[in-house]
N, C-alpha and C positions, 0 to 999 in steps of 0.2 A: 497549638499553633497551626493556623489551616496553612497550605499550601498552594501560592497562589500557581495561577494557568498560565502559562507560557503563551505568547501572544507573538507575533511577526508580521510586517506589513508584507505586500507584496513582493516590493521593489529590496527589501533588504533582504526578502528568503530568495531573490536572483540575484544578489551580489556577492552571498553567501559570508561567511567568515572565514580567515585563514586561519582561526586557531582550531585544531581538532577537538580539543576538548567540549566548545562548542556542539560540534554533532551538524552541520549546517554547511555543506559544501558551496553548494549556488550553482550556478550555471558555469561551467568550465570555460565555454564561448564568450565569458565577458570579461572585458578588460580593464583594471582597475585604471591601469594608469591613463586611460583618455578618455573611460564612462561610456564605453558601448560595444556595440558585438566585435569579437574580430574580423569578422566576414564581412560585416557591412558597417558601414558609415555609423549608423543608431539601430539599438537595439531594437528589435522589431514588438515586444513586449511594451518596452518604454513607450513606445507612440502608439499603444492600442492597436495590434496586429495581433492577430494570432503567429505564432512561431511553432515551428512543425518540431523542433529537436527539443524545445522546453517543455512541449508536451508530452514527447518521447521518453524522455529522459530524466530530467529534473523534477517534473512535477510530483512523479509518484515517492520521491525522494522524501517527499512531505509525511507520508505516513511514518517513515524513520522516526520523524522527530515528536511524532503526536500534533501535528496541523494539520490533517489531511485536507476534514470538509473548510478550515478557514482559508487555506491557501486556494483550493478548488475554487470556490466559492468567490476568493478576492482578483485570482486567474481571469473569472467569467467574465466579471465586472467590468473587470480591464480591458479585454479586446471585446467585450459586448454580445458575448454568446447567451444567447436566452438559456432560463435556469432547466427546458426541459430535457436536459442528460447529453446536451451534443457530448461530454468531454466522457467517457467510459470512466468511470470508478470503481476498482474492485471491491467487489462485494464481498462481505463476508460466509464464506458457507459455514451449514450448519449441520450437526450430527444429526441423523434420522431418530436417531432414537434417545438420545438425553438434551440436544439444541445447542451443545457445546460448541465451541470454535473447532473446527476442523481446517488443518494445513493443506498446503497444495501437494493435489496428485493422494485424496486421502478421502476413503468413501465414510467412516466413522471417526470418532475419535479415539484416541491413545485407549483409554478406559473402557471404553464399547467395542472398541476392536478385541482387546485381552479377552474380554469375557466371552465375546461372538466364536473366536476361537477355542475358549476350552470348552465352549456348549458344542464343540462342534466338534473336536475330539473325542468329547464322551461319547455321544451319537455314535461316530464312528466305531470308537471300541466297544460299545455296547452290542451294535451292530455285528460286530467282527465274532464278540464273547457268544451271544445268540446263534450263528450260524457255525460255530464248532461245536456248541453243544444238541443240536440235531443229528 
């Protein structure tokens, strides 16, 4: 049994859901009970605006749930940014030396790191064994 792809239109990945189980908070700044921001009158999203705290904020919220590039993408659409990069997407880095996913603040990964380390112990103790035995 395949497993289908989870799908969200724009406007409901900013209205989000209140059940957590979902996984889908939304925008905090919007108000169910009158259908727009609470700062202003209408949503600045809703009418094709770029909004400075959705972009901040919420948008990268998307990678949580596995929509990144469809919500980026349907984002663009919506206030009319052309597709070449205005919105920063974090990229994924990669391990120099297997191409692995590496975390933030991490020059290898978990497995190239291990290793990089005990080649680098040895070294040292080898190192260390060679100049007491002179």
């Amino acid at each position: 049994m395949a497993k289908r792809k989870r799908t969200v239109g724009l406007l409901a990945f900013l209205k989000g859901n209140t059940d957590p189980a979902v996984g889908m908070p939304g925008c905090a700044n919007y108000d169910h009970r009158y259908g727009g921001c609470l700062f202003r009158h209408k949503c600045l999203v809703q009418q094709g605006e770029r909004c400075r705290y959705f972009e901040r904020t919420v948008l990268p919220t998307a990678a949580d749930i596995g929509l990144k590039d469809l919500i980026y993408s349907l984002y663009e659409e919506q206030v009319g940014i052309d597709s070449n990069g205005l919105l920063k997407r974090g990229q994924i880095r990669r391990c120099p030396d297997c191409a692995d996913e590496v975390g933030p603040r991490q020059r290898y990964c978990q497995k190239c790191s291990k290793r990089r380390r005990r080649e680098s112990y040895r070294r040292a103790r080898e190192k260390h064994r060679l100049m007491r035995n002179t």
